[in-house]
N, CA and C atoms as a LAMMPS dump frame, in Angstrom:
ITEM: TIMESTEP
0
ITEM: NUMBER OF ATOMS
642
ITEM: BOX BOUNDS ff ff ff
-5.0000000000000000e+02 5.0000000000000000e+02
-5.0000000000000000e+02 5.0000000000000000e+02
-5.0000000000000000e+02 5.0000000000000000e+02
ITEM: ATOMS id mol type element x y z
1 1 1 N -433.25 380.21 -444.044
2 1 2 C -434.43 379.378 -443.802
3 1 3 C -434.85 379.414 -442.331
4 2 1 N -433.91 379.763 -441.684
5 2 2 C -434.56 379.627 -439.863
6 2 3 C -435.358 380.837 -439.734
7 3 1 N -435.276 381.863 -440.384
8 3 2 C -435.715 383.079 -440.305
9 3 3 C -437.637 382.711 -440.443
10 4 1 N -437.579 382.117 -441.444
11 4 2 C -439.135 381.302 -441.803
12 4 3 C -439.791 379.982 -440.819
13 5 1 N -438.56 379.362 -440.466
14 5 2 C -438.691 378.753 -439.443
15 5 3 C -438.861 378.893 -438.482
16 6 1 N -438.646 380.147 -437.385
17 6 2 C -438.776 380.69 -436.395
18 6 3 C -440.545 381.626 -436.997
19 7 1 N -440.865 382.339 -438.032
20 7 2 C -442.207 382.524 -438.132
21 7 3 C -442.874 381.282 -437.896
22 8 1 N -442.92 380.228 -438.143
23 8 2 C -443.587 379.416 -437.952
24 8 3 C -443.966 378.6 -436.921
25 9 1 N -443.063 378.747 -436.088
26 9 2 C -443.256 378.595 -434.708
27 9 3 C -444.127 379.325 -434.079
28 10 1 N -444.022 380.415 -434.413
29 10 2 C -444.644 381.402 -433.751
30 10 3 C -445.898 381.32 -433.655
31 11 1 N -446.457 380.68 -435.354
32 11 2 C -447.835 380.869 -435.545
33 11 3 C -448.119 379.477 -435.36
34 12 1 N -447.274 378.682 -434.662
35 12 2 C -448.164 377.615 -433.946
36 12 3 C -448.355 377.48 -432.883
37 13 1 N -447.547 378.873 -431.894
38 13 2 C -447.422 379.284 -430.661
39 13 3 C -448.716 380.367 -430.266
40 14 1 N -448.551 380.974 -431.383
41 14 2 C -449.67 382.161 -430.923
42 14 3 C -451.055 381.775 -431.883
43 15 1 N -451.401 381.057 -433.043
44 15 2 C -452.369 381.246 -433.387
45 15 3 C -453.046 379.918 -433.482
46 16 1 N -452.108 378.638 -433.778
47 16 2 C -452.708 377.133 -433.247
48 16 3 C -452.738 376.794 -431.835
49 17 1 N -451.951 377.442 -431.169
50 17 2 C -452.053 377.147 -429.778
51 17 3 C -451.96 376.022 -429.413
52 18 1 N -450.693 375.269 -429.803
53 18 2 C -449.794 373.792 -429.726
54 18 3 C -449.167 374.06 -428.679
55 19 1 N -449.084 372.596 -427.911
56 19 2 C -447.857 372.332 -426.864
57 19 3 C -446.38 373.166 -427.138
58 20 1 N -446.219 373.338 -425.735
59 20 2 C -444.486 373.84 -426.075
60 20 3 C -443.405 372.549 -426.583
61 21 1 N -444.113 371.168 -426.37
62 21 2 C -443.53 370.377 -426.27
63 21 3 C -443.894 369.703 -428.226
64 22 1 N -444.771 370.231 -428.611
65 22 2 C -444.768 369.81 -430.046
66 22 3 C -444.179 371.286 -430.649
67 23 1 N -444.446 372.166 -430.313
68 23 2 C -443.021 372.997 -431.124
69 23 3 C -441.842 372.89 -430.836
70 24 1 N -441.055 372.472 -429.818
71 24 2 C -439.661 372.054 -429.977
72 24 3 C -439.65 371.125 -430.646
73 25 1 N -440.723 369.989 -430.865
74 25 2 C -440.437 368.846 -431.663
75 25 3 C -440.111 369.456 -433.398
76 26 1 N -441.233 370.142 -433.55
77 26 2 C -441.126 370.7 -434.814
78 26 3 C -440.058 371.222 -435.225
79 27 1 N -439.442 372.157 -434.524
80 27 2 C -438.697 373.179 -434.809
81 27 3 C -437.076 372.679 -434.614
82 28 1 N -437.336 371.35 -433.852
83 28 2 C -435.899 370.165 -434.047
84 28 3 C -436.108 369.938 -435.293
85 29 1 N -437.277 369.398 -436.197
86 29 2 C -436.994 368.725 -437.218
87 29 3 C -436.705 369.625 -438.71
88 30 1 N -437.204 370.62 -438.764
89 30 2 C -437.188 371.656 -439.626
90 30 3 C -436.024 372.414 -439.405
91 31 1 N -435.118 372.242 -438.277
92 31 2 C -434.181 373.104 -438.103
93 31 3 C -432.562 372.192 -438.563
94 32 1 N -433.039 370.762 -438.437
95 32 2 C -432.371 369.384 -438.782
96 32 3 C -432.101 369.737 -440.538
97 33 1 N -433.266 369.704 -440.477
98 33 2 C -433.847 369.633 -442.571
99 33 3 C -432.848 371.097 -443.251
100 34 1 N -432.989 372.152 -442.423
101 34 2 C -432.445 373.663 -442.753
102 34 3 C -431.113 372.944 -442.92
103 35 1 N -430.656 372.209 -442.163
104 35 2 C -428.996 372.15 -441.959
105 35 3 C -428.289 371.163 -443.014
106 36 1 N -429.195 370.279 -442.816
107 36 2 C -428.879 369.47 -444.079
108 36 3 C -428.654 370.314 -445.67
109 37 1 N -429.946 371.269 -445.434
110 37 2 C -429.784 371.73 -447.199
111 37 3 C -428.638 372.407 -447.267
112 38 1 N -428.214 373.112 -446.275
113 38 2 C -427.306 374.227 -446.256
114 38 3 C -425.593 373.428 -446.6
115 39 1 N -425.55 372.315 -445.958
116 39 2 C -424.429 371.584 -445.728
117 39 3 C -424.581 370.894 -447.321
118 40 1 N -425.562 370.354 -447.499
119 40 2 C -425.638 369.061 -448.61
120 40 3 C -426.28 369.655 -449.926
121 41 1 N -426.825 370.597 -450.148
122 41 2 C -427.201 371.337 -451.301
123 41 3 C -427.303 372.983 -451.612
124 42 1 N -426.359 373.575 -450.579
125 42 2 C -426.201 374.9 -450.635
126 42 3 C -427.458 375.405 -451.055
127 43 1 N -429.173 375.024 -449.86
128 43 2 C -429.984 376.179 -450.572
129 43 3 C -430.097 376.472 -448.676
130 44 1 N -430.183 377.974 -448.505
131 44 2 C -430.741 378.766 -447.311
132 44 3 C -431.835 379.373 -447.898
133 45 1 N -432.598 379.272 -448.866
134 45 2 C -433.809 379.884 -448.469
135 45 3 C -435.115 378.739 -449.099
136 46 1 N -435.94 378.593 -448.375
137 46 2 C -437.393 377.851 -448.914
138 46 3 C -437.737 377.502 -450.042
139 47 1 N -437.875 378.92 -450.811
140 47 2 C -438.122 378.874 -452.512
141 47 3 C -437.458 377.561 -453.224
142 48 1 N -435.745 377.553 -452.916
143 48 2 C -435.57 376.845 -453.5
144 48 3 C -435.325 375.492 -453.32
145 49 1 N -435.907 375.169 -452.202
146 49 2 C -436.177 373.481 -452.085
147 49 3 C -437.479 372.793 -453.367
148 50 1 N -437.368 371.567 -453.375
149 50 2 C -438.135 371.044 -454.313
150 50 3 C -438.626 369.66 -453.954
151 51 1 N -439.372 368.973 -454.28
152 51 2 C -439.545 367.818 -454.438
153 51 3 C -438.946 367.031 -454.493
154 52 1 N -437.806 366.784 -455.235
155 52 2 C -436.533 365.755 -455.263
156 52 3 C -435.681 366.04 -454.036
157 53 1 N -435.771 367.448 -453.641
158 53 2 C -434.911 367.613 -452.417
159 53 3 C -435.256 367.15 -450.763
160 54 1 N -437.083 367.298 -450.778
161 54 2 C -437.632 366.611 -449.755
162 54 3 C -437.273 365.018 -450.334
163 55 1 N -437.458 364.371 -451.217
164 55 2 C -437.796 363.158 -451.085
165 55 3 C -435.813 362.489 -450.791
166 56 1 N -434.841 363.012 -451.211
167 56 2 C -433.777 362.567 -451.059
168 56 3 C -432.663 362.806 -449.774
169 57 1 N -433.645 363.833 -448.33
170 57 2 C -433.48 363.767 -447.07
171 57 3 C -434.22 363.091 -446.863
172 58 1 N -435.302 362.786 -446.981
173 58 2 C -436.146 361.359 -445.987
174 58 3 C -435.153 360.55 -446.149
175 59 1 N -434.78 359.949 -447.361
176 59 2 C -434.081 358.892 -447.468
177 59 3 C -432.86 358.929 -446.865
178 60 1 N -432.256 359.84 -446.733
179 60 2 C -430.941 359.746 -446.091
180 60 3 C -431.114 359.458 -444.319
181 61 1 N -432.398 360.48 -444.029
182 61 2 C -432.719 359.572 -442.593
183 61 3 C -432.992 358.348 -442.517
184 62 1 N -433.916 357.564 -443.073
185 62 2 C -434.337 356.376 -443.287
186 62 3 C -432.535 355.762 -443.466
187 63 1 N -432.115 356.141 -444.448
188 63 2 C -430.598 355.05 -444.054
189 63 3 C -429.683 355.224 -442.77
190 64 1 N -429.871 356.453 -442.501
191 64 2 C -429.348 356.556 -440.839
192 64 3 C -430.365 355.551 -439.715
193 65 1 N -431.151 354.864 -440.112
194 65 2 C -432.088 353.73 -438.981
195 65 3 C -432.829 354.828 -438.396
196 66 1 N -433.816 355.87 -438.861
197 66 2 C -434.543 356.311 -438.434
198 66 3 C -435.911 355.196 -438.989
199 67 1 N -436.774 355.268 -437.178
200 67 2 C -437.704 354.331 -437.539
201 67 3 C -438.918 355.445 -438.368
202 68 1 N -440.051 354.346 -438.777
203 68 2 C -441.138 355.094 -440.242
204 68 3 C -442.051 355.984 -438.854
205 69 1 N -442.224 355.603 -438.01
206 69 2 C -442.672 356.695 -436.888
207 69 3 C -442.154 357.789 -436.75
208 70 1 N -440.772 358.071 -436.9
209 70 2 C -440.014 359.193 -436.669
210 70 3 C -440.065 359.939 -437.642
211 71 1 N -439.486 359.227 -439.041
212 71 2 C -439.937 359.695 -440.504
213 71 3 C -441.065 360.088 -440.75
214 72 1 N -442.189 359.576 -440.207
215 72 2 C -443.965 360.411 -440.478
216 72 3 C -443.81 361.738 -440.111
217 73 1 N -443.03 362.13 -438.397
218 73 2 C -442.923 363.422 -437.917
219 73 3 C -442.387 364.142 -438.548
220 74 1 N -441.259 363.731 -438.895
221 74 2 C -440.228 364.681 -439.995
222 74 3 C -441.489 365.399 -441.455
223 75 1 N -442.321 364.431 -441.897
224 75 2 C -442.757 364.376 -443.204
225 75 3 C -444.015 365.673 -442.589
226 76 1 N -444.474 365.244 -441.59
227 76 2 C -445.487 366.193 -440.951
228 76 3 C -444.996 367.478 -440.537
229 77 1 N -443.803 367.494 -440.414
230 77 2 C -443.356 368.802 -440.048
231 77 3 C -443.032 369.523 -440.998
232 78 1 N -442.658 368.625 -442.205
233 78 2 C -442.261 369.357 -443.699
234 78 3 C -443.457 369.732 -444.089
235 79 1 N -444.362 369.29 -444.419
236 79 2 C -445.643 369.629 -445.256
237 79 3 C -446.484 370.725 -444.585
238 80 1 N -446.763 370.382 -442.939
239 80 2 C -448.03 371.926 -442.665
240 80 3 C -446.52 373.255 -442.579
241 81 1 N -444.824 372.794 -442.577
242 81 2 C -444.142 374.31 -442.378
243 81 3 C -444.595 375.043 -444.135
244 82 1 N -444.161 374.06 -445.194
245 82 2 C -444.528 374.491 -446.392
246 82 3 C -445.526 375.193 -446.832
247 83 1 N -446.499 374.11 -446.394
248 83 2 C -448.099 374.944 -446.477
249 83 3 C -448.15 375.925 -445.983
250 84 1 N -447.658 376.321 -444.403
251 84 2 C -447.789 377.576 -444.404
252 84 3 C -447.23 378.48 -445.131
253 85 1 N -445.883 378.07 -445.998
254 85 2 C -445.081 379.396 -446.408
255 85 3 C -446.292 379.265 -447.795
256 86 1 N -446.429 378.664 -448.412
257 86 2 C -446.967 378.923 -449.812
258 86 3 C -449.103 379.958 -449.175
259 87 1 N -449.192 379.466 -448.391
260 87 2 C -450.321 380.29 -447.795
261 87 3 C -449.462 381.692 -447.6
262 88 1 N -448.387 382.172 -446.876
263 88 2 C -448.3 383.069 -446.889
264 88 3 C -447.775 384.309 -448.22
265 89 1 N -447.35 383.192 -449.149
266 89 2 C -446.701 383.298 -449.898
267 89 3 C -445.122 384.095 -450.499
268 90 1 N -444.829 383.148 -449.795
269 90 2 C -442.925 383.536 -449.431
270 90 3 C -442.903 382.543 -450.55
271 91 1 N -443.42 381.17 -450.82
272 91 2 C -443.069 380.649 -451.759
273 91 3 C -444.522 380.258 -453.093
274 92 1 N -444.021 380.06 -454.236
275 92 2 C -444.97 379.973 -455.061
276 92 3 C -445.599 378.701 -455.109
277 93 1 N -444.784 378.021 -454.821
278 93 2 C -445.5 376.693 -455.056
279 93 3 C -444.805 375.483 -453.489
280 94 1 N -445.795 374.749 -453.157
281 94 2 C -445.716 374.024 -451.616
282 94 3 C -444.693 372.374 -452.888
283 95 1 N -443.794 372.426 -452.209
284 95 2 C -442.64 371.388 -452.387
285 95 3 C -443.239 369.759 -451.777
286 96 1 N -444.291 370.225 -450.75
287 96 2 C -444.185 368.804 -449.723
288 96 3 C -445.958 368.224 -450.087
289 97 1 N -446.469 369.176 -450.863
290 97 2 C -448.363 368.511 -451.047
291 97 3 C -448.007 367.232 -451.613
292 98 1 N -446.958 366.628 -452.343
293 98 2 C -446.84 365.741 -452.828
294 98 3 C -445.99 364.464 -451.79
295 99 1 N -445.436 364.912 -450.945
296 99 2 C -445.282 364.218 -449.779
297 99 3 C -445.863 362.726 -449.503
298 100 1 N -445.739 361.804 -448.99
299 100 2 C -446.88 360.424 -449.426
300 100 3 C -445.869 360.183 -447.271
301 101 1 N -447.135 360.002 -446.626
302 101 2 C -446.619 359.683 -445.289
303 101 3 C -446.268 357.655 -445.281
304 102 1 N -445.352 358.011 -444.049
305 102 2 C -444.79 356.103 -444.563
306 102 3 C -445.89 355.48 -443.708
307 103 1 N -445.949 354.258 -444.479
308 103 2 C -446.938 353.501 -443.284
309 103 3 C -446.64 352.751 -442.289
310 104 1 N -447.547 353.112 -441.385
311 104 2 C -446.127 352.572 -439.681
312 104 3 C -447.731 351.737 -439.556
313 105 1 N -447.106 350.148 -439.132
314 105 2 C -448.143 349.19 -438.277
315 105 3 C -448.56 349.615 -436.854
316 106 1 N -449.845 349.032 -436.864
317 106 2 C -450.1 348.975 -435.576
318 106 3 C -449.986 348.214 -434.467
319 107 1 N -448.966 348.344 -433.291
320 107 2 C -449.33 347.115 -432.178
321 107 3 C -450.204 347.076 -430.925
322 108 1 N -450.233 346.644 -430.701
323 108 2 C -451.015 346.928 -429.069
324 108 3 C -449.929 347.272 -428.287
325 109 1 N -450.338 347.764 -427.541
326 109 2 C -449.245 348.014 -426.253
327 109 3 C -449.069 347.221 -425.393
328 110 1 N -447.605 346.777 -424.785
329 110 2 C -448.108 345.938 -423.363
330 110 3 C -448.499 346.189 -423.088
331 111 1 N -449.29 345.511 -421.852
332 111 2 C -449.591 346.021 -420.829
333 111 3 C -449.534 345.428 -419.487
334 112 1 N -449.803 345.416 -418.339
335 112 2 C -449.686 345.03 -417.046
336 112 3 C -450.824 344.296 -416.637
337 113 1 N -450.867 343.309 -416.085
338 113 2 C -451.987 342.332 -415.622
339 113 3 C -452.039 343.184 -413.787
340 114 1 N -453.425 342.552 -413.622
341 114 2 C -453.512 343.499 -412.848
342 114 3 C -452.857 342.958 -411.347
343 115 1 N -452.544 341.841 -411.086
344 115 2 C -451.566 341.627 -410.03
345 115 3 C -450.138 342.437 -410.188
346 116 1 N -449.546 342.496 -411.604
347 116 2 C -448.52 343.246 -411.837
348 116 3 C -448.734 344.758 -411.096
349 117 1 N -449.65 345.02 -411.895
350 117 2 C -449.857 346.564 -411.121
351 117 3 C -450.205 346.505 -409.287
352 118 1 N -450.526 345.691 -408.962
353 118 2 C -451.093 345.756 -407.415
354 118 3 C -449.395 345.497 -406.776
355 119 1 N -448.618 345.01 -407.358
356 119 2 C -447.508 344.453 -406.441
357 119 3 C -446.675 345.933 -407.555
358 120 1 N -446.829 346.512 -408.136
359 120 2 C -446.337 347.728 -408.181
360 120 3 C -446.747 348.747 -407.05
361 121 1 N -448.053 349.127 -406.939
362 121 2 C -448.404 349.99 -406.25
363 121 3 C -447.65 350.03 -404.783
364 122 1 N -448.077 348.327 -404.198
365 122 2 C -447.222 348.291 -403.4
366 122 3 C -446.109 348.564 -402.712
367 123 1 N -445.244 348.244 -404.078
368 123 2 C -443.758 348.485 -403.654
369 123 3 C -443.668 350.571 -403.358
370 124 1 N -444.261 350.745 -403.239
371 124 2 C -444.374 352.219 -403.353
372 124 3 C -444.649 352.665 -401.567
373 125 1 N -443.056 353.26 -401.346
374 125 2 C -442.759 353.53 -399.747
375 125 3 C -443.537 354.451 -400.016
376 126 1 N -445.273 354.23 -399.153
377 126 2 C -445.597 355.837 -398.526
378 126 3 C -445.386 356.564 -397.532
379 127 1 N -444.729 355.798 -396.623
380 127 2 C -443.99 356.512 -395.312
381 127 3 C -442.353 357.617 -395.897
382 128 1 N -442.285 357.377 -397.367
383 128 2 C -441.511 358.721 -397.328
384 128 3 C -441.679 359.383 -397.421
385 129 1 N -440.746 360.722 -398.027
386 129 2 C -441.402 361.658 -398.05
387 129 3 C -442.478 362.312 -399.274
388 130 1 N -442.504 361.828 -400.376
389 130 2 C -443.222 362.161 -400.936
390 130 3 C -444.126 360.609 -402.129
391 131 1 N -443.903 359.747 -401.088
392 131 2 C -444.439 358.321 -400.96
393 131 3 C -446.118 358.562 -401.388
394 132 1 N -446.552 358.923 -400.564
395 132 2 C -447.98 359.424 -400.686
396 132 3 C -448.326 359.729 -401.923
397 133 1 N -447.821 361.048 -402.423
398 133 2 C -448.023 361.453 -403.646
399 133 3 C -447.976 360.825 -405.089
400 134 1 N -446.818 359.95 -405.185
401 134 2 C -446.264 359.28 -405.949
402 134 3 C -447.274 357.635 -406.058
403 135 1 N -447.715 357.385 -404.807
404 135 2 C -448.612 356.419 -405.068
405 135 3 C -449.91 357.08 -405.815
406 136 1 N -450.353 358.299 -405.626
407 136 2 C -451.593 358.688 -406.043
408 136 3 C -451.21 358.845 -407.185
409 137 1 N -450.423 359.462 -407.452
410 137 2 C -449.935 360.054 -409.286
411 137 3 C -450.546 358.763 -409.791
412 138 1 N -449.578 357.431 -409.3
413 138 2 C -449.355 356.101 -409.636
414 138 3 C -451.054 355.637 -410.282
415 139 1 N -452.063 355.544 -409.231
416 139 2 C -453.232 355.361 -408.877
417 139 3 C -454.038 355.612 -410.233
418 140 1 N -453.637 357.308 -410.069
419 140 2 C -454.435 357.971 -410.692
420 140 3 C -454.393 357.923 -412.651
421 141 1 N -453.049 357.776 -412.841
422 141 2 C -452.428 357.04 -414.489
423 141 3 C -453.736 355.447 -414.634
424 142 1 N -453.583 354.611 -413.791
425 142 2 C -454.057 353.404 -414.197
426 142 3 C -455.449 353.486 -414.034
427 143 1 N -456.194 354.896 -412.797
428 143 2 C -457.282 354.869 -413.057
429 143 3 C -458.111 355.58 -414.227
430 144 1 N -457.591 356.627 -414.698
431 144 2 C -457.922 357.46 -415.404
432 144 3 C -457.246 356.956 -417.099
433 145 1 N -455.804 356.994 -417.348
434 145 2 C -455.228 356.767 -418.45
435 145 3 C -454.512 358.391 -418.984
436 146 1 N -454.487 359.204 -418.136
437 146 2 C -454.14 360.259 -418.509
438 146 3 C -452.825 360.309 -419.034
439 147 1 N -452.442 361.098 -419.538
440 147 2 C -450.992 361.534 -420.283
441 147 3 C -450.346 361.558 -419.493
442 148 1 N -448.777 361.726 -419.104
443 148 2 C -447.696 362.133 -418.325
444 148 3 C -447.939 363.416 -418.184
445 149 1 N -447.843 364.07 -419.834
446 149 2 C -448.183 365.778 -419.606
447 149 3 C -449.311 366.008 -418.606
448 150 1 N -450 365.427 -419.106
449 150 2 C -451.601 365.974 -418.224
450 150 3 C -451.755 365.653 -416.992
451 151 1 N -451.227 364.969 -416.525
452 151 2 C -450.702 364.317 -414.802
453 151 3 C -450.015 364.948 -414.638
454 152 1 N -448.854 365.828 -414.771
455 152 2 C -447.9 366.522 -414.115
456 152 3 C -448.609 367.674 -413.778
457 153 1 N -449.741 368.316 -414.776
458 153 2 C -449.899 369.587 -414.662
459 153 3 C -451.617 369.595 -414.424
460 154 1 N -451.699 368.325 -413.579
461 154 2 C -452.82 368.413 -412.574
462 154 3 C -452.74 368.929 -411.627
463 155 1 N -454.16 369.742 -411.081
464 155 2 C -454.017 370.256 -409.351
465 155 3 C -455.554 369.698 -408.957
466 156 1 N -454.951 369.744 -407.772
467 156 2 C -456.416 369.045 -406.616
468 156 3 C -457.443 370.143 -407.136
469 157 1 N -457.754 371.304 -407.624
470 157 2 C -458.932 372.105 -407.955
471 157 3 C -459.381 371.355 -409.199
472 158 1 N -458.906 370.562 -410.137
473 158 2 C -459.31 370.027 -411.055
474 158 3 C -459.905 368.926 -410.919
475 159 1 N -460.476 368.215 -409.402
476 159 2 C -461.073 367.139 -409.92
477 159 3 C -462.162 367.495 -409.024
478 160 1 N -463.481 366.93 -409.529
479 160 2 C -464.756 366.753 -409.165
480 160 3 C -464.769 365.124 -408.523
481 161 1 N -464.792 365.347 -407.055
482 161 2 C -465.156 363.858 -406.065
483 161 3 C -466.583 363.401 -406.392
484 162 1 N -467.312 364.369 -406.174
485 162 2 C -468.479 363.492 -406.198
486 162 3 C -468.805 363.031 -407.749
487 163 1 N -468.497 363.404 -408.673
488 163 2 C -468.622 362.878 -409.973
489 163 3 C -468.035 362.34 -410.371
490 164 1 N -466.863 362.218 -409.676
491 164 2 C -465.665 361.109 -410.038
492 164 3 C -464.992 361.293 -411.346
493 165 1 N -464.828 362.806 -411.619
494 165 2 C -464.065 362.816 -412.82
495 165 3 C -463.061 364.253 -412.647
496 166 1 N -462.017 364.283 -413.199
497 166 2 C -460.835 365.033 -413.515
498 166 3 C -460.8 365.903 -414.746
499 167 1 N -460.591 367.394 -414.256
500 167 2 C -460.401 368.108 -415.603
501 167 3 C -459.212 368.507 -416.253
502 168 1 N -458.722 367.955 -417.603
503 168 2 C -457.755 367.893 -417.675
504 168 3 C -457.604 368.894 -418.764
505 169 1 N -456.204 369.345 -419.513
506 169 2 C -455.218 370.063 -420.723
507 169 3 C -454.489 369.305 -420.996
508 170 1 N -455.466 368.734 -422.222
509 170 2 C -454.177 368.131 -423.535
510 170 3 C -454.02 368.546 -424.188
511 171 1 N -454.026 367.859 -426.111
512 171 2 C -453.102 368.321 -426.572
513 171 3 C -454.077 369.708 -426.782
514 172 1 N -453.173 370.589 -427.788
515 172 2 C -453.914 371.551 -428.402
516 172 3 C -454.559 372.444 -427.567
517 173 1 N -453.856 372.301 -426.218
518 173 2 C -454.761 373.307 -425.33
519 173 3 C -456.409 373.143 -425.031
520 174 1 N -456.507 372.168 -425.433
521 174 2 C -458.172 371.386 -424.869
522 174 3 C -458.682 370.991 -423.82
523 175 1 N -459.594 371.777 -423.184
524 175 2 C -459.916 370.923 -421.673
525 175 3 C -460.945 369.673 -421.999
526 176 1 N -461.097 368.854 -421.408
527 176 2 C -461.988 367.75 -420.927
528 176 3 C -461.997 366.903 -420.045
529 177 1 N -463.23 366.471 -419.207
530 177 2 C -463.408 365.683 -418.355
531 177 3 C -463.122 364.326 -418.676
532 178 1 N -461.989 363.718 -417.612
533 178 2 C -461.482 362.337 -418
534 178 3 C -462.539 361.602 -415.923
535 179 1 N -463.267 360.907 -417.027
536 179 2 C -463.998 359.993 -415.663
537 179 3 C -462.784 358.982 -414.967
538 180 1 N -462.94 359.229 -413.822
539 180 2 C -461.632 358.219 -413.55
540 180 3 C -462.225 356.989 -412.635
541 181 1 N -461.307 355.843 -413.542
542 181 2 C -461.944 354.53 -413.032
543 181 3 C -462.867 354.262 -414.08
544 182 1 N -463.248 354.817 -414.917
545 182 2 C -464.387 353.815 -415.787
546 182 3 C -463.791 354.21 -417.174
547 183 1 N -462.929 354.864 -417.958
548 183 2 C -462.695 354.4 -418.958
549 183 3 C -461.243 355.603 -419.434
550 184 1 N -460.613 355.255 -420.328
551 184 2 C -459.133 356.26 -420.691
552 184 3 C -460.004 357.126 -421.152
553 185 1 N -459.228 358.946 -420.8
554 185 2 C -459.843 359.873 -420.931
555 185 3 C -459.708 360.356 -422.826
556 186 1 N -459.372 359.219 -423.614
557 186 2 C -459.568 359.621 -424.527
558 186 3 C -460.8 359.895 -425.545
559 187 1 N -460.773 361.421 -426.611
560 187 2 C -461.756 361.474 -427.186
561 187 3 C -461.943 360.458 -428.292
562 188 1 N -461.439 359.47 -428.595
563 188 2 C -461.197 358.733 -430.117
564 188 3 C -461.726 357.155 -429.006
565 189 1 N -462.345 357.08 -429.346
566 189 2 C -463.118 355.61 -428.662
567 189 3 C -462.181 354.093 -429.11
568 190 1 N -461.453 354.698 -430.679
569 190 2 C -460.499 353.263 -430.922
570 190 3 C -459.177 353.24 -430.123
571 191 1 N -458.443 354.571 -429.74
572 191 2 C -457.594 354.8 -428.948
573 191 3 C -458.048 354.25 -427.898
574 192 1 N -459.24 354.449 -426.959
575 192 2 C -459.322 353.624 -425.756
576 192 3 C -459.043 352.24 -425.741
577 193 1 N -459.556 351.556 -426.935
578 193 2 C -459.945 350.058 -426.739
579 193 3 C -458.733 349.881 -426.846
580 194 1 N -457.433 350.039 -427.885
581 194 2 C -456.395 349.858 -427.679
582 194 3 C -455.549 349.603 -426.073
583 195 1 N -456.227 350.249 -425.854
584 195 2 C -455.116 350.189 -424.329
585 195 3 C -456.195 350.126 -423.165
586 196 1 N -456.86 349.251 -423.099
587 196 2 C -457.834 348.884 -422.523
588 196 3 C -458.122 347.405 -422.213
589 197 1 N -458.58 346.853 -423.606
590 197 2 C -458.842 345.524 -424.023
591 197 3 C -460.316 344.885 -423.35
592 198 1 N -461.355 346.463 -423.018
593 198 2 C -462.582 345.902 -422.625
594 198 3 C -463.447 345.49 -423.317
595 199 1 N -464.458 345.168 -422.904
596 199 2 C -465.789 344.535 -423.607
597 199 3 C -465.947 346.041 -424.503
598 200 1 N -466.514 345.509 -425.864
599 200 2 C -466.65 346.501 -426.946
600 200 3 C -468.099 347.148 -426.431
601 201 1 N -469.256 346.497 -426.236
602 201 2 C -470.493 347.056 -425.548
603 201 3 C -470.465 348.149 -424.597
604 202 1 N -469.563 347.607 -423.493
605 202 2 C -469.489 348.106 -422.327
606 202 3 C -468.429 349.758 -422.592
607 203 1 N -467.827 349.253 -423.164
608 203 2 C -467.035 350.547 -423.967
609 203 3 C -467.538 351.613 -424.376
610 204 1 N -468.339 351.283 -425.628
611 204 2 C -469.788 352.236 -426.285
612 204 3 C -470.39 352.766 -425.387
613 205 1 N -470.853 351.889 -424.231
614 205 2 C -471.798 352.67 -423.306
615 205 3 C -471.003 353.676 -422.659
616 206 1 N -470.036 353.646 -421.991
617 206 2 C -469.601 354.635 -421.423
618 206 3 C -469.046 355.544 -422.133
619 207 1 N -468.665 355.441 -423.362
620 207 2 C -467.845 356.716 -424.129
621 207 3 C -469.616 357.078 -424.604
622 208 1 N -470.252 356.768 -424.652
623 208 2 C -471.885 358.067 -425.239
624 208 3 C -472.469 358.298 -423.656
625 209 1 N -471.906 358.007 -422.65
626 209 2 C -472.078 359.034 -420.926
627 209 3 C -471.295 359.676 -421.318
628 210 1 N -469.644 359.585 -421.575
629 210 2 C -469.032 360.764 -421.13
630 210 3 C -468.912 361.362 -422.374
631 211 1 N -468.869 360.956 -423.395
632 211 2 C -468.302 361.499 -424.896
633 211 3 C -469.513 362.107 -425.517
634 212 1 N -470.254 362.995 -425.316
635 212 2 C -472.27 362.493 -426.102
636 212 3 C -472.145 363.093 -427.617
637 213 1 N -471.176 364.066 -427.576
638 213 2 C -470.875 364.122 -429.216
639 213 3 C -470.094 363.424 -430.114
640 214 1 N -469.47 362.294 -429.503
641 214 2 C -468.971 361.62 -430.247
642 214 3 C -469.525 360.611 -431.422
């Protein structure tokens, strides 16, 4: 089964053009799932997994205290690896279309009041040595909302001063302009408000400036 598993990487490496960081995720969980069958139902090859066999590893994670967030990934990683094999057709029939994802609630996120954040920034020695930087990184997260990924693998050629916006690579290898200071550089307008908590008006207006196909 890794043999199919390692194709599949590939073609989310070379032809979806996914993070390196969501194919190791993948290829942890499918490589997890391989080991299990091999250990717990003597099958090494695809064909002969089934339906009862996906649905009776979820469950065994789920009793190991895997949370329904973690279990969705697992379930997501089972169903598009399947789909691809039955598209390619290594197997006749996809084991996981019947798959049912768990339902995970939604919370808000903390978040930081904004004295919290000002007596953060603060505490931030810029007389060391890389003080400076680390306050801007800092700055630049609460002004913008960017990813960790997408902040690390910023450079000063990526932002436009006088327009006041940053060009960034997220997921999927996507560029877009994240305005910084007026709203999270996300494309999904309910993702912003989430982690925001602004006026819903004032929101709209600025995601149809920066978003206009949305």
């Amino acid at each position: 089964m890794e043999d199919a598993i390692d194709s599949f990487i590939r073609f989310l490496a070379v032809e979806r053009g996914l993070s390196e960081n969501y194919q190791l995720s993948t290829q942890r969980s499918l490589s997890e799932f391989a080991r299990w069958c091999t250990a717990s139902k003597k099958i090494d090859h695809p064909r002969a997994v089934t339906l009862p066999v996906l649905s009776e590893y979820l469950a065994t994670r789920k009793r190991a205290g895997l949370s329904a967030s973690s279990i969705k990934l697992i379930v997501v990683a089972l169903k598009i690896f399947f789909r691809f094999l039955a598209g390619k057709g290594t197997i006749e029939r996809d084991p996981a279309e019947a798959l049912a994802l768990p339902r995970i609630e939604r919370y808000l996120p903390e978040t930081l009041n904004e004295l919290q954040v000002e007596q953060f920034l603060e505490s931030i020695d810029t007389k060391a040595v890389h003080g400076l930087r680390d306050r801007a990184m800092i700055e630049l997260l609460y002004a913008s909302g960017l990813r960790i990924s997408e902040l690390a693998n910023t450079r000063l050629e990526n932002f436009n001063f006088e327009e006041r916006v940053v060009r960034v690579t997220g997921k999927g290898n996507k560029t877009r302009l994240v305005p910084v200071g007026q709203m999270l550089g996300h494309a999904d307008i309910s993702t912003t408000q989430v982690y925001t908590h602004v006026d819903q008006q004032r929101l709209k207006a600025v995601h149809r400036q920066f978003h206009p196909r949305a």
